[in-house]
VEXMAR-399798 format. One record per residue (C-alpha): x, y, z. Coordinates in nm, 4 decimals. Layout:
<nodes>
X|Y|Z
...
</nodes>
This chain:
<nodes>
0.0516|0.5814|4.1144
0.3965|0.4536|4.1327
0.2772|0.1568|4.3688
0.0027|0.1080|4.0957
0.2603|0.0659|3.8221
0.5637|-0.0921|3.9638
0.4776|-0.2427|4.2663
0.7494|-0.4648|4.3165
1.0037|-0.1798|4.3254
1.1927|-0.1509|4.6225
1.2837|0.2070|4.5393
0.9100|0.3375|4.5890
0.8960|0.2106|4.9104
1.2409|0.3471|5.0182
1.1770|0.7026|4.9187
0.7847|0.6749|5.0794
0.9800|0.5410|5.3999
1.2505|0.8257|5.3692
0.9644|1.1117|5.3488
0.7486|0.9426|5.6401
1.1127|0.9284|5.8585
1.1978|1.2809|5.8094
0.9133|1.3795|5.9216
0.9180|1.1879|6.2478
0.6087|0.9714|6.1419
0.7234|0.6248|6.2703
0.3751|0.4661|6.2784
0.3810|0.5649|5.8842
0.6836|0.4172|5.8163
0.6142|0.1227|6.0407
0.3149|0.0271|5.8065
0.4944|0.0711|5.4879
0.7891|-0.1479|5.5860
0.5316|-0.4302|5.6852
0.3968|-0.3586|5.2980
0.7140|-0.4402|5.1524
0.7242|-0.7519|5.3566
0.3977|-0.8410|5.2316
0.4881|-0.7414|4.9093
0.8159|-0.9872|4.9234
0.9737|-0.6686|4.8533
1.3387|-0.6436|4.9596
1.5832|-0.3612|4.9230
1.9361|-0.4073|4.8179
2.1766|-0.3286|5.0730
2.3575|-0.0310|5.0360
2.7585|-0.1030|4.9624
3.0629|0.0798|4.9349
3.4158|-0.0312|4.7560
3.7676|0.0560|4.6769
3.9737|-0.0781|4.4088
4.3261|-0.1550|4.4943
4.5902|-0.3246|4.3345
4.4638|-0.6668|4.5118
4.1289|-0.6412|4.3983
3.7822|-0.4646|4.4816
3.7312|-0.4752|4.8378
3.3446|-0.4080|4.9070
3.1725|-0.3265|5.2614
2.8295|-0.2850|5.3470
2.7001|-0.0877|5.6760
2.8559|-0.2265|6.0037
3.0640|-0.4621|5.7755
3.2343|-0.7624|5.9751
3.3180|-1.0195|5.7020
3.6336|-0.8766|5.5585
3.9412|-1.0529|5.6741
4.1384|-0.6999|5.7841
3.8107|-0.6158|5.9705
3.9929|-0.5776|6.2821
4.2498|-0.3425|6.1561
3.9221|-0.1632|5.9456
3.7195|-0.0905|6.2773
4.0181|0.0056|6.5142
4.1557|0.2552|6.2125
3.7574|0.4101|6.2570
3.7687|0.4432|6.5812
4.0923|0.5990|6.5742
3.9602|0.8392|6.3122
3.6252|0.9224|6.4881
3.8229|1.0283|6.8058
4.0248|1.2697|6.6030
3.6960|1.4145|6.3926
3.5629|1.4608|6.7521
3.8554|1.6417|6.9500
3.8416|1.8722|6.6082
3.5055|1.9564|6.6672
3.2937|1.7680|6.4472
2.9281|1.6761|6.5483
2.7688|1.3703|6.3691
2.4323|1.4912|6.1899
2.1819|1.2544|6.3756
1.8983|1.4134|6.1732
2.0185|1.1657|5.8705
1.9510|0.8591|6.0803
1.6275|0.8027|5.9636
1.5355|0.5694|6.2601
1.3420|0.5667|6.5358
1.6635|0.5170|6.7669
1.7709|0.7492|7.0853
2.1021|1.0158|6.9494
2.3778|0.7616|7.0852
2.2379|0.4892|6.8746
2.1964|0.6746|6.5476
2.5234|0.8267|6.6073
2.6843|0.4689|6.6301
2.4569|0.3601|6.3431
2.5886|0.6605|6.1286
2.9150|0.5650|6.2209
2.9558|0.2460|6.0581
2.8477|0.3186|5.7392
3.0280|0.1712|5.4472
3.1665|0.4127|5.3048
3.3465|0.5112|5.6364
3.4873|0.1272|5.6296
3.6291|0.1633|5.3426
3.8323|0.5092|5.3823
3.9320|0.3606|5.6987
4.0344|0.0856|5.4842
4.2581|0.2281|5.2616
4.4106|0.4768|5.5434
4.4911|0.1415|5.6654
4.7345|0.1049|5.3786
4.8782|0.4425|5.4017
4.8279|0.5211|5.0506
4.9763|0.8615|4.9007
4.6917|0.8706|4.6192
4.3771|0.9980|4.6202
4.1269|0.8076|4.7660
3.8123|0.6775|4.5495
3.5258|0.5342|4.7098
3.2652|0.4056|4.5268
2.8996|0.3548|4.6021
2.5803|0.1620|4.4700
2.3441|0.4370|4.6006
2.3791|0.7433|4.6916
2.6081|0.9202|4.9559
2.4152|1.0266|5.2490
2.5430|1.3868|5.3688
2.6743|1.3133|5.6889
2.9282|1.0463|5.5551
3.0352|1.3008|5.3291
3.0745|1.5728|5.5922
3.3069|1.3150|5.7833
3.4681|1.2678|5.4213
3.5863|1.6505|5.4336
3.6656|1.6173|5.7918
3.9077|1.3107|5.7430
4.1043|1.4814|5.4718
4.1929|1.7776|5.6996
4.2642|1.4831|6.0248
4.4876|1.2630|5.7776
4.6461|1.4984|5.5723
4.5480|1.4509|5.2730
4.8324|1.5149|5.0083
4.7074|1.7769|4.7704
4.5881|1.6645|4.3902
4.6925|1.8128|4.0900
4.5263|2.0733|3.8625
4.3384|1.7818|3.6277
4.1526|1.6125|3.9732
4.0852|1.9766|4.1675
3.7166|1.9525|4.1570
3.6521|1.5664|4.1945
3.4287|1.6530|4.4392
3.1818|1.8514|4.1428
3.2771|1.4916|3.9477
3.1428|1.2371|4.2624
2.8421|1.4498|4.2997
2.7230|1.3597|3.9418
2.8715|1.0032|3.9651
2.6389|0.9893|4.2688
2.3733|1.1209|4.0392
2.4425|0.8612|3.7402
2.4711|0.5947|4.0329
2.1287|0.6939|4.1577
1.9394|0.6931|3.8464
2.1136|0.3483|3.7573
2.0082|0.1902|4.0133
1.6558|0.3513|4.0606
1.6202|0.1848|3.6291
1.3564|-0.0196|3.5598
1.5471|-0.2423|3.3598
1.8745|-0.4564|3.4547
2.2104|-0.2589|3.4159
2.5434|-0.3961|3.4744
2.8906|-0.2245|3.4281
3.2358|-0.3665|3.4217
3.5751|-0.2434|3.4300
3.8644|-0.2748|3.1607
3.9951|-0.6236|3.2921
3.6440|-0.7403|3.2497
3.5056|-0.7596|3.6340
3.1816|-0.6289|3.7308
3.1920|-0.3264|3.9119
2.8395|-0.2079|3.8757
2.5337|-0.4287|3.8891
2.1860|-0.2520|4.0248
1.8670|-0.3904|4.1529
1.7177|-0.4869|3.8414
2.0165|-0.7223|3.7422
1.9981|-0.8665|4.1529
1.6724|-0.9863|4.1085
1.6925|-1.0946|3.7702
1.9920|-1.3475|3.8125
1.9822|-1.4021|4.2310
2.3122|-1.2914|4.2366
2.3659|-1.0169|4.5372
2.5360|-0.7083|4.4159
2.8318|-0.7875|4.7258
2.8906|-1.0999|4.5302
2.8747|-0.9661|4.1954
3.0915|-0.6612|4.2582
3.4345|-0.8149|4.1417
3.3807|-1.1159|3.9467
3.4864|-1.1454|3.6010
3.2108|-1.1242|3.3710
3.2835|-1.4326|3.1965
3.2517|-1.6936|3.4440
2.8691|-1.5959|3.5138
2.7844|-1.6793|3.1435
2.7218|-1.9725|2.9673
3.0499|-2.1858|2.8347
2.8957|-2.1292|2.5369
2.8303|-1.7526|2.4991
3.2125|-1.7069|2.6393
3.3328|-1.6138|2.3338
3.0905|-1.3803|2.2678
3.0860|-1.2479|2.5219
3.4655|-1.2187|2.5008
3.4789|-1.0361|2.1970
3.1604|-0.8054|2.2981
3.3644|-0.6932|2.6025
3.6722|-0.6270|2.3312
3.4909|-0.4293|2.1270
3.3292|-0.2085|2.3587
3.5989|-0.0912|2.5358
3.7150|0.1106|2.2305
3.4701|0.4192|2.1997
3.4857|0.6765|1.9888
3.2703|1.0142|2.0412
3.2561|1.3262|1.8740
3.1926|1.5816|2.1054
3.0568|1.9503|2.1206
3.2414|2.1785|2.4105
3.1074|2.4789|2.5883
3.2044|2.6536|2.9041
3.0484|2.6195|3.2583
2.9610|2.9268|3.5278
2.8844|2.9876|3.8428
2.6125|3.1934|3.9317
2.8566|3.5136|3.9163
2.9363|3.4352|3.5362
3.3096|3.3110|3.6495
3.3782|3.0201|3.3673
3.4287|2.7237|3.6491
3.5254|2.4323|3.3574
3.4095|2.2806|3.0785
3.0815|2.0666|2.9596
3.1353|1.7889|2.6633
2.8222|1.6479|2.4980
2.9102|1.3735|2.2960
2.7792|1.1283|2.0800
2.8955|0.7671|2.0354
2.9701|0.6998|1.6929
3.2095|0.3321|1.7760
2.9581|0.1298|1.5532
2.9550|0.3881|1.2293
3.3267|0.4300|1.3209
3.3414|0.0412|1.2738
3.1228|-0.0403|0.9389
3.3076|0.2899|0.8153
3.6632|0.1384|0.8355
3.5575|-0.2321|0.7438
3.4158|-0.0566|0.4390
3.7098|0.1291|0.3663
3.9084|-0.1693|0.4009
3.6762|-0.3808|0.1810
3.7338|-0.1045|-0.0750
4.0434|-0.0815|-0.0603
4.1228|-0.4331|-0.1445
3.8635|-0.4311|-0.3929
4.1232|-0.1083|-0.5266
4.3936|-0.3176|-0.5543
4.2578|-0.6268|-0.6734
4.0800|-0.3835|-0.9660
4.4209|-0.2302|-1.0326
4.6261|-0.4578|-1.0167
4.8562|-0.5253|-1.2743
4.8696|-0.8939|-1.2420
4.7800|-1.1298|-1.5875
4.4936|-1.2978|-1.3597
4.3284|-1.0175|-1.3498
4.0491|-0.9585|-1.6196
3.9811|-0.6632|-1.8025
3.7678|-0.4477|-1.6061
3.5449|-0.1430|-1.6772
3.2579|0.0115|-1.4318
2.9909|0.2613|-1.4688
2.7740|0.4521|-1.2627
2.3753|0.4725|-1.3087
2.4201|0.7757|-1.5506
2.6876|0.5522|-1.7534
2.9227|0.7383|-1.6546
3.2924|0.5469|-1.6888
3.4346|0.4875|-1.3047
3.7080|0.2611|-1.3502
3.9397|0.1436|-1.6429
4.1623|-0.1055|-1.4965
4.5333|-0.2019|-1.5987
4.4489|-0.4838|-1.7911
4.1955|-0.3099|-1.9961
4.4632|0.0157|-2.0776
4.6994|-0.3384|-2.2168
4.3746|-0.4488|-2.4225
4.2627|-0.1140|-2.5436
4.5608|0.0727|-2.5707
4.3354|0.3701|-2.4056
4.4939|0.4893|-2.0939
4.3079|0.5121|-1.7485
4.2601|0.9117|-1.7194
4.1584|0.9322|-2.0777
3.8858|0.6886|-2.0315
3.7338|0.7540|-1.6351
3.4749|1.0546|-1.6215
3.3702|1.0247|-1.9861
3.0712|0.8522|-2.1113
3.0743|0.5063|-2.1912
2.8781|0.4848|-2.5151
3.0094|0.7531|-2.7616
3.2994|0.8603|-2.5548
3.4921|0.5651|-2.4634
3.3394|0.2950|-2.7293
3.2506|0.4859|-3.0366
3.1620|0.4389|-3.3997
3.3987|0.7694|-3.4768
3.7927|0.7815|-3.4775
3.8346|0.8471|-3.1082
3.8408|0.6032|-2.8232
3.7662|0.2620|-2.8678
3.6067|0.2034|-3.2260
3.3058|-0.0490|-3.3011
3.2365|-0.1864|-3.6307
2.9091|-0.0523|-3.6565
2.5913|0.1069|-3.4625
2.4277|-0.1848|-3.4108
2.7561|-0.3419|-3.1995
2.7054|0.0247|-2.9400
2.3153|-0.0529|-2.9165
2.4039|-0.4183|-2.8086
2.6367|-0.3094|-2.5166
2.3816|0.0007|-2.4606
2.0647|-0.2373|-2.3908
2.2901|-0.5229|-2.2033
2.4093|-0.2029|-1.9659
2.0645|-0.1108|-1.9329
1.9420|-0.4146|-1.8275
2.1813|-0.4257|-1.5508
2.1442|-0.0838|-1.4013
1.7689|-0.1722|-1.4168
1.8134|-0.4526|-1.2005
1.8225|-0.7724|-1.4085
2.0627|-1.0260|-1.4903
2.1768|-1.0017|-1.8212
2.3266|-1.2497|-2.0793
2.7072|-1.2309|-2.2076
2.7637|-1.0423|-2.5128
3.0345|-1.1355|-2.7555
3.1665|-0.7951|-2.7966
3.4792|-0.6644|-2.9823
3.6222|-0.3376|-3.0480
3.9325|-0.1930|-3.2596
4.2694|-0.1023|-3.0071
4.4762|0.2191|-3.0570
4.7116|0.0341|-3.2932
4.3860|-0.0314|-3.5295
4.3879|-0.4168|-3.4535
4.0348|-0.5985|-3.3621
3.9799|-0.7639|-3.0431
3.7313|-0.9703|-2.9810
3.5835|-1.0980|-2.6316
3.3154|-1.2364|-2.4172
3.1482|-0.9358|-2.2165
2.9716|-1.0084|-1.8776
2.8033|-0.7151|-1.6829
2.6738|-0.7493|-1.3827
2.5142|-0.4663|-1.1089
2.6934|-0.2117|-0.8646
2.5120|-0.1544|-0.5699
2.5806|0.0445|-0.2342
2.5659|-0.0401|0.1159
2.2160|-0.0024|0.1218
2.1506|-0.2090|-0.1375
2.0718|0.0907|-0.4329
2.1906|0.0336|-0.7724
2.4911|0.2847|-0.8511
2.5758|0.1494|-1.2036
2.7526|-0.1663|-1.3483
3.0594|-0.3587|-1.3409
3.1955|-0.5260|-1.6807
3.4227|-0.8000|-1.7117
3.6198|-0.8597|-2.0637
3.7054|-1.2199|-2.1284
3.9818|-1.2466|-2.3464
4.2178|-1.5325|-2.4393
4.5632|-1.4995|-2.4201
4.7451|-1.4476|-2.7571
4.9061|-1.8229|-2.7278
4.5907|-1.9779|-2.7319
4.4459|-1.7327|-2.9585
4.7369|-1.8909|-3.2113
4.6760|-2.2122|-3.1366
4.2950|-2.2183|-3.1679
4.3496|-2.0467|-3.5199
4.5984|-2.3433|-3.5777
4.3035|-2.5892|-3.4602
4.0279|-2.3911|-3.6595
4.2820|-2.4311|-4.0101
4.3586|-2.8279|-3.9201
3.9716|-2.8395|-3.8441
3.8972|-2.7124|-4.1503
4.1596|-2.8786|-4.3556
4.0200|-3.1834|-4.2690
3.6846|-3.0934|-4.3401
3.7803|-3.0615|-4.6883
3.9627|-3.4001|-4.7080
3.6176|-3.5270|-4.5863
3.4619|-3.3926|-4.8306
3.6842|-3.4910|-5.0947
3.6840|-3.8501|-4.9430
3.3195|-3.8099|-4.9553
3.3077|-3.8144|-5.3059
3.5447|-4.0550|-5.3970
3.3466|-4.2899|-5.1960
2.9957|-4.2407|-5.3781
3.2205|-4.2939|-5.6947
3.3702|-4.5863|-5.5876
2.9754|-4.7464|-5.4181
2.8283|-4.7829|-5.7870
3.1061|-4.9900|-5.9746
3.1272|-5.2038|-5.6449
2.7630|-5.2697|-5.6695
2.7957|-5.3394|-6.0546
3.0858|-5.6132|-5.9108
2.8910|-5.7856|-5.6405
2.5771|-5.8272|-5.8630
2.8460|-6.0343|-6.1399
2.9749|-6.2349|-5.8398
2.6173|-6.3342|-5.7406
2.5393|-6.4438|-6.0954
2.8686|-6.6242|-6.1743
2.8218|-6.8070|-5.7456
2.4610|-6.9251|-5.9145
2.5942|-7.0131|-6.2357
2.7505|-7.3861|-6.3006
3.1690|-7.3258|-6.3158
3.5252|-7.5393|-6.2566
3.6709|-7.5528|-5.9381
3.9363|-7.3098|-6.1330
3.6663|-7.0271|-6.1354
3.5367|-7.0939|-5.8279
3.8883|-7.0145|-5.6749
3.9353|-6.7126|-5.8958
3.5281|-6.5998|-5.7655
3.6543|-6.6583|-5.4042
3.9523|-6.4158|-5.4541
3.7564|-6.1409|-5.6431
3.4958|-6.1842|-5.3246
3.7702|-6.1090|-5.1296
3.8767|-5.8340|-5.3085
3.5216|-5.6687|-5.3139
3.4952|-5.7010|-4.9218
3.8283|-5.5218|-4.8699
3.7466|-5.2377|-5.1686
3.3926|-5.1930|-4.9211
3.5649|-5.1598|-4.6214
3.8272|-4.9148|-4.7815
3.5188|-4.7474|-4.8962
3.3365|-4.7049|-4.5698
3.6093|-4.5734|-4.3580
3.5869|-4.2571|-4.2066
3.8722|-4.2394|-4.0155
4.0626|-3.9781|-4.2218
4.3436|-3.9787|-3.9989
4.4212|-4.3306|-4.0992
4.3371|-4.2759|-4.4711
4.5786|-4.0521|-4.4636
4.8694|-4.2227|-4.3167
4.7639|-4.5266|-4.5712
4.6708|-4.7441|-4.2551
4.4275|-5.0229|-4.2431
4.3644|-5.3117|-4.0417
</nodes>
């Protein structure tokens, strides 16, 4: 079945191979091996590494490419000698080969996860050693493990490490199902180097795990995605969990730690505090006290007042706490003697169906709107409303804007509105004079054109000429409407 549905997967093959080997049947595992070659199917080697302050330093089984190699395999054999004098027998039954006992005892013996403990014991190191492996530990290696801490002398650990040997077991465990995924999983460390890359990942990109292991992250994506990639990385390192706690027992009841479930909440954690940022800027904006700012009130979806800002206490004269948690329309603006009065009914009925509107959804025109302060004087404004809504996009009520000239150009559009109409009346008045003034004009030119036709001295005909003259100027007087220049007595 699992050949049926992933057929390419090394794994499958390994554990089939595994089973046939235990069980001494070479011809079985013999054909199985020639199916993964048929198959193109090829495991990934099996690797073990060690961070030190150099680097990752990775070694596969019978290892000879690292550059202290030499130092590596004579540190080994120095340690195997000393295992052996104290008794230890290597466990030939995990040599799943077909091999006589000295062979599988040197093939167990170069495993690398014994490279790299000889490794580090090459660097006489006081801290505990870490190894870490792609798959899983076989039980021999970690037999010789427990055997090299008591030939070395292991300095003891404190308290907070005691049982990392509980700890590697289920590392081994999460190693083990990583690598046995179906899908491509990477890992990488705080500097941003890979330091876990299984199968999937190999085959997807080419890219061997022992060249993988140790490379920054960045320089195997595009220039492009750096960035991203860059900032990703960033981010994810901060992660923040909340987490449930229970004891752990042994089978006699004895409480032998502690087990944390926990679940990742770094992206709610995120959106939560860019929200609560965003809000509280939109706070202080809101509230602040600066002339810029307009007069602002808000409402929820029951019309409920949420927010009087500073500017709207100056306008109103109603202060913040006496005007939040009451109702908008009869408790805040009224028709009565408390709050905010209207003129009339009609003005709370405008603002009610222009809130309404809103909160339903719609985009709603601006409502000159205008109210009487604490002190009893009217202001007037242009009121804009426009919808509230939540992260989700629901409709929690409405936000209001008040806009309101300043009293300076209040004054000096009242100024413009009295010149305006002052000279509206001299218009008028000018208006008038002029019809009077058409119809004895028209009485004048109809003379000159019968006195022009009419047989006169050259006396008369001057006289005519200045009184034509006249006439033209009186018309032009007449059909100015430049009152400006009237005014002044100015005329071209």
């Amino acid at each position: 079945m699992l050949f049926e549905m992933e057929p390419q997967n090394a794994v499958n093959y390994v554990l089939l191979t595994n089973m046939y080997s235990s069980g001494g049947k070479w011809e079985d595992v013999a054909r199985v091996r020639k199916l993964m070659r048929e198959a193109e199917v090829k495991k990934e080697a099996g690797c073990g590494w060690v961070t030190m302050k150099d680097g990752d330093h990775v070694f596969v089984a019978a290892d000879k490419s690292h550059p202290e190699k030499d130092l590596v395999y004579k540190k080994l054999k120095e340690l195997n000698q000393k295992m052996r004098d104290a008794g230890y027998v290597p466990q030939t039954k995990y040599a799943l080969y077909d091999l006589d006992q000295e062979n599988k005892e040197e093939l167990l013996g170069y495993h690398s996860e014994r490279l790299a403990v000889a490794f580090v014991l090459t660097r006489n190191s006081g801290l505990p050693i870490r190894i870490m492996k792609n798959l899983r530990v076989y039980n021999s290696d970690h037999e010789v493990v427990e055997v090299s801490k008591i030939i070395v002398n292991v300095p003891s650990i404190d308290d907070k490490i005691e049982r990392v040997d509980e700890l590697h077991i289920i590392t081994n465990e999460m190693v083990r199902l990583i690598e046995t995924a179906a899908v491509p999983i990477m890992a990488v460390d705080a500097c941003g180097s890979i330091n876990g890359w299984n199968s999937k990942v190999a085959e997807l990109t080419g890219l061997a795990v022992e060249q993988a292991i140790g490379t920054p992250f960045v320089d195997l994506v595009d220039e492009n995605s750096v960035d991203v990639v860059k900032n990703m990385l960033s981010m994810s390192l901060l992660v923040i969990l909340v987490v449930n706690a229970c004891c752990t027992q042994d089978a006699k009841e004895n409480v032998v730690g502690v087990c944390f479930v926990g679940q990742d909440i770094t992206g709610q954690k995120f959106i939560t505090d860019k929200y609560t940022r965003i809000q509280g800027d939109y706070v202080n904006i809101v509230r602040s006290p600066s002339a810029l700012i307009s007069p602002i009130f808000m409402t929820d979806e029951h019309g409920r007042c949420l927010e009087w800002n500073d500017a709207m206490e100056k306008l109103s004269g109603l202060k913040r706490e006496e005007a939040t948690d009451w109702m908008l329309l009869g408790e805040v603006f009224t028709v009565n003697s408390f709050g905010c009065r209207v003129k009339n009914v009609d003005t709370l009925t405008k603002l009610r169906i222009i809130l309404n509107t809103v909160i339903a959804g719609q985009d709603a025109d601006k409502l000159l709107f205008g109210f009487f302060d604490q002190q009893g004087k009217y202001v007037e404004g242009l009121l804009s409303a426009n919808k509230r809504t939540d992260a989700e996009g629901k409709l929690t009520g409405a936000l209001c804007f008040m806009h309101v000239t300043s009293p300076e150009l209040q004054y000096a559009l009242q100024v413009q509105r009295i010149s305006e109409q002052a000279a509206a009346n001299s218009f008028n008045k000018l208006a008038y004079i002029r019809q009077e003034i058409k119809k004895p004009l028209g009485g004048i030119a109809f003379m000159q054109d019968l006195m022009g036709s009419s047989d006169i001295s050259k006396e008369q005909k001057q006289l005519l000429k200045t009184s034509l003259l006249c006439q033209e100027q009186l018309t032009k007087i007449v059909d100015d409407t430049d009152i400006e220049s009237i005014e002044e007595c100015y005329m071209e």
